[in-house]
C-alpha positions, 0 to 999 in steps of 0.5 A: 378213735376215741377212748370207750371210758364204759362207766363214767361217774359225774360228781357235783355239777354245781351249774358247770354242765358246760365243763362236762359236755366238752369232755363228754365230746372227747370219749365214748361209754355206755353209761353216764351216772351223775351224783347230784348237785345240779344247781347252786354255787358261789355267786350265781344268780336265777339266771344261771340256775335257769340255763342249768335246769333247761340243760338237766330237763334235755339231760334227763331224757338221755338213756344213757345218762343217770340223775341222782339227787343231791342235797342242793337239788332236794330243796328245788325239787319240794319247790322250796317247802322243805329240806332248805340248804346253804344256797337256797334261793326263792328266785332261782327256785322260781327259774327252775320249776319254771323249766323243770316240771314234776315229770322231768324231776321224777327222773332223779333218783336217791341211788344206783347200783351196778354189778361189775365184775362181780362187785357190787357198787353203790352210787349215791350223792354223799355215801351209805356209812355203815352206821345205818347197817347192822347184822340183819339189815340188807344195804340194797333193801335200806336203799329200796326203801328209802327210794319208796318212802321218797318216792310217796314224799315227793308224789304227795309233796310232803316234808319228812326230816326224820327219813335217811335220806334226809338225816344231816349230822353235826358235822352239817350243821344238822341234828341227826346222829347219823347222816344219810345219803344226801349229807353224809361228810367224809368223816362220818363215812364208814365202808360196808363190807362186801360193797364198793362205793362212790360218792361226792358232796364233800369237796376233798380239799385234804386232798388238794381237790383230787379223787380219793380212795377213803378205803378199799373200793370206796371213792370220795369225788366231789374235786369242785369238778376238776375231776369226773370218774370211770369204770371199766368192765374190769372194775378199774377205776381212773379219774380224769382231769376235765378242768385244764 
């Protein structure tokens, strides 16, 4: 019988679909939340990007799967206008939109929330650092937001650097005092009280590319995807080696 992982959490994909469809094979869940990154990686080429974006077009459309955004996808998404990051390339922006239309990118979105167990969890690409949350600020009406405000952006097909979402701190290279949820670094992330997170983006080599736990219910997971995460109803979490 296979194992019922019921929550499972996909880090940064970065074209290595193939990796999380063997081990999807294996177990059964409810639930598949993906943190973003479909494309881009360390000399690829259009063609790749292509055979990634048919993959996330199908992959969109499964009810049980959920698509967050992540800061390589955003460039794609805009069709190059905007929000450019290391691995942006004009030829494979054009193998991508030539898969992927408006419709299908309107399935990604910037979080997720779950209530487990009675704990409240967050999902987003690279975490909601306490910088952006003071004592009247509510982190699920920031989120809420957010999405809006992307949502009118993306619809309209207009570029905002001065959105959370997009913010991209020193440690990036960027401007922004803080980051947002698409760029923010393990060094700038700082938990919120009362809420669980789980986020990828920043490759944990401290960690010798393994699932760490920054702090208390809050779990860095970008391990260049030798690791994909799950959460069961109790609220355990147990990360998975799928790169053997």
């Amino acid at each position: 019988m296979k194992n019922n992982l019921n929550i499972i959490i996909i880090p940064d994909v970065h074209l290595k679909h193939h990796l999380v469809d063997e081990f999807l094979k294996s177990v059964t869940y409810e639930k598949i939340i993906f943190l973003g990154d479909y494309f881009d990686d360390f000399g690829d080429d259009p063609y790749q990007n292509e055979t990634a974006a048919k993959w996330l077009k199908h992959s969109v459309y499964n009810p049980k799967r959920v698509h967050l955004i992540g800061n390589h996808d955003l460039p794609y998404m805009f069709n190059g206008k905007g929000y450019c990051c290391s691995g942006y390339d004009n030829g494979k922006n054009k193998f991508i939109n030539g898969t992927i239309e408006r419709a299908d990118w309107k399935k990604l979105k910037l979080y997720h929330t779950e209530k487990i167990n009675d704990q409240d969890w967050v999902f987003t690409h690279a975490g909601l650092t306490s910088q952006w949350i003071t004592k009247n600020t509510d982190p699920f009406k920031l989120l809420k937001n957010e999405q809006q405000e992307f949502d009118y952006l993306f619809d309209k097909m207009l570029i905002d650097y001065n959105q959370m979402f997009v913010s991209c701190g020193r440690l990036s290279g960027g401007i922004h005092k803080r980051s947002g949820i698409l760029w923010c670094r393990l060094k700038e992330f700082n938990p919120i009280k009362g809420i669980n997170q789980m986020f990828g983006h920043t490759p944990t080599f401290d960690y010798d590319l393994t699932p760490v736990e920054l702090f208390p219910g809050n779990w860095a997971t970008d391990t260049h995807l030798n690791y994909v995460m799950s959460i069961d109803k109790q609220g355990i979490v147990t990360y998975h080696n799928i790169n053997i």
